[in-house]
N, C-alpha and C positions, 0 to 999 in steps of 0.2 A: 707460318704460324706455329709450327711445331718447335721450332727453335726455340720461339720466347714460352711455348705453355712449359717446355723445358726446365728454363729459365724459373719459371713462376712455382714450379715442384720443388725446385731446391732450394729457392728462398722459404717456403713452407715448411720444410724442414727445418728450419733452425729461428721461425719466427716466433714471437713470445707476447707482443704486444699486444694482440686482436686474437680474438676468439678463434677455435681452426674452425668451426661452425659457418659462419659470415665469410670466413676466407675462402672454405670451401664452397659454398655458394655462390662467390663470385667466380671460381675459378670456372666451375660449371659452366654457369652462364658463357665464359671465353669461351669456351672450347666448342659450346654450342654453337658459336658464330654471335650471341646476342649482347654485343659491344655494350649497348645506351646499357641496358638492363646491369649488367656488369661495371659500366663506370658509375652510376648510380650507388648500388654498394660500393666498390673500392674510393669514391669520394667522400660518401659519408665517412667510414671507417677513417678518414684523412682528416675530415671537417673535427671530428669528435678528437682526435690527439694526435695534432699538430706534430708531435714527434716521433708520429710511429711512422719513420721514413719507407719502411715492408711497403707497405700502405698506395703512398704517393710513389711508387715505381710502381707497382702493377696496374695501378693510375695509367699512367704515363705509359706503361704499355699496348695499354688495352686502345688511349688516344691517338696512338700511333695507327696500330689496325681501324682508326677512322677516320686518318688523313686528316687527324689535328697535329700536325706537325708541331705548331708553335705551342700551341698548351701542353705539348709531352716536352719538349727541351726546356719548357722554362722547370719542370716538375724533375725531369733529370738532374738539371744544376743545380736546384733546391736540396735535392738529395746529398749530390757532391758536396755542397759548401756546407751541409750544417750537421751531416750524420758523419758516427764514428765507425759505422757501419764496412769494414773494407769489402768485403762481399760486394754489397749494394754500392759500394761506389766503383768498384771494376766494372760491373753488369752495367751502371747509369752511363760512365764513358763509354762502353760499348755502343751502347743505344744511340748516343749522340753521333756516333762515328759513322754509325748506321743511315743516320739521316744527314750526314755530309759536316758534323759539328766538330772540334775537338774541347774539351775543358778548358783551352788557354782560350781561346776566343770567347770565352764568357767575361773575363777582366778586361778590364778595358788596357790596351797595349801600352800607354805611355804613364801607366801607373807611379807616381811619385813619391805617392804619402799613404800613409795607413793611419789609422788610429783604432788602439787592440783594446779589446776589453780584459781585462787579466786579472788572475786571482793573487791577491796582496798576503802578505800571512806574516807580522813578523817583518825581516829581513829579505824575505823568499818574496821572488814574482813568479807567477807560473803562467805561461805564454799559451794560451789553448789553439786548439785548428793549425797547428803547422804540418805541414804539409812535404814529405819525404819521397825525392825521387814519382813526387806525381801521382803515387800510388798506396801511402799510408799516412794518414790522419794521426795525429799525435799531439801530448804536452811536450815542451820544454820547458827548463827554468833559466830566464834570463838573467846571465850573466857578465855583465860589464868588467866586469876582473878574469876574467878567465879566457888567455892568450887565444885558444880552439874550441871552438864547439866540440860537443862529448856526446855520445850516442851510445848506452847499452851495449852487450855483447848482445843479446836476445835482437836488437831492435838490428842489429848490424846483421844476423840471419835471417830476419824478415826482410829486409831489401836486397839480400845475396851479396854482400859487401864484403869482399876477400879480407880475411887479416892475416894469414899466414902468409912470411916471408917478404913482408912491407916492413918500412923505417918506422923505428918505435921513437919515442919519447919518453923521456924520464918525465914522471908524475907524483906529487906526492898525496897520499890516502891514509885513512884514518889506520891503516896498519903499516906502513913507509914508503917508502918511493916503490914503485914498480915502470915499466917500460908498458908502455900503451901504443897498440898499434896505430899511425898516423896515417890517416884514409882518406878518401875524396867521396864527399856523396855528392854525385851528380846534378842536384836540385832540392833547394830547400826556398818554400813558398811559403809568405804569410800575408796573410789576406791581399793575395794579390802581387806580394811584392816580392820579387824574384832574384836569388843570388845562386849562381852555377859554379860546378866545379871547387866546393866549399872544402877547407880542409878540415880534420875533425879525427879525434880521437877516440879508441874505444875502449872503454872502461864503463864498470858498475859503478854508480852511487850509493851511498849505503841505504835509500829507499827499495834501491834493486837489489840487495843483498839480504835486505831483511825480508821480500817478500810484496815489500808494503808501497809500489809504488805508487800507484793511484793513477797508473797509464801516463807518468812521466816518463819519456824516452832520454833525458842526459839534461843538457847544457846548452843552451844559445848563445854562445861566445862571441868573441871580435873576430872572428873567421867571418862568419856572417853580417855581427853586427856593426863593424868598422864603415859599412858600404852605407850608412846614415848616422842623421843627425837621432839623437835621444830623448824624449822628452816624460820626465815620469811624472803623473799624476793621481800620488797614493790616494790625495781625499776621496776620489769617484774611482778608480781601481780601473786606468786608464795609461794607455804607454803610446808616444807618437813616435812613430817612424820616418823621417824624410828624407831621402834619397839626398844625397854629398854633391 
């Protein structure tokens, strides 16, 4: 139990959505040993905004300490698949792993098709919930012209992605060509649908130079997207994926 009330401090630390008032009252309550009394607050607090993901993991904690197995892993992958949260989704895989689960075992294994919901603007598609190396939540903007997927210099430090002393590529950027280091990320997931060992370049976009990216990480290229068929439907702001 000490582990997770751990756990529960340092999400507290950096939660924003919910009163500390109510948080701290539930947490009490954990630490008391008085589960019900405490899933009762930590589920309201869930009931009330749906996206306060804090919420639904101390949830899911507390379910666990009462051997509701199943109602804390369906609240863990709830968390995984829809918060941007990295924190709370390292701590929710945890949790799953704890109880014999891992996050791949939540999709179903012979996944073939997707259909993304995606933000339209213009020219621009922007791909939400993709999914790096298994452990960061991110945008892309899909792009069918663009030989490699592209991933930020910043987004290439958050996955620990070497670039020094890798085969570069010549690129051209709104200031001329430059040579961009040509990398492998390990795992790139979009709802579900899975390409390994993806090649992919690093370089900033001028959203990332200016400051202003809006948590887009690069490029969803034909490194990626080559592995399906494409289907765009700008009226409903809608992209299908079907595996080749």
């Amino acid at each position: 139990m000490r582990f997770f009330v751990l756990i529960i401090a340092i999400i507290l630390l950096s939660a924003s959505d919910v009163s500390a008032k109510t948080l701290q009252d539930g947490l009490t309550l954990y630490r008391m040993g008085h589960y019900p009394e405490a899933e009762m607050i930590f589920r309201e607090l869930a009931l009330k905004k749906p996206h306060d993901y804090t919420a639904k993991y101390m949830l899911a904690v507390t379910l666990v300490n009462m051997q509701r197995y199943n109602e804390a892993k369906a609240l863990y992958k709830n968390v995984i698949s829809r918060s941007n949260n990295d924190r709370l989704i390292k701590l929710c895989r945890t949790g799953l792993s704890n109880l014999g689960e891992t996050y791949g075992s939540y999709y179903q294994p012979n996944i073939t098709k997707a259909v993304l919901n995606v933000n339209i603007a213009g020219g621009v598609i922007v791909v939400n919930d993709v999914l790096l190396n298994n452990t960061l939540k991110t945008k892309l903007i899909l792009d069918t012209g663009a030989s490699f997927t592209m991933i930020s210099k910043a987004t290439a430090r958050k996955l620990n992605i070497r670039t020094n002393g890798v085969q570069t590529v010549k690129i051209m950027t709104g200031s001329g060509y430059i040579n961009a280091p040509l990398v492998k990320i390990p795992e790139i997931e979009v709802k579900g649908l899975i390409v390994r060992n993806v090649d992919a370049i690093v370089a900033d976009l001028p959203v990332h130079t200016s400051g202003d990216s809006h948590e887009i990480a690069g490029l969803l290229g034909l490194s990626f997207l080559e592995n399906f068929r494409i289907s765009i439907d700008r009226a409903n702001n809608l992209v299908v994926l079907e595996k080749n």
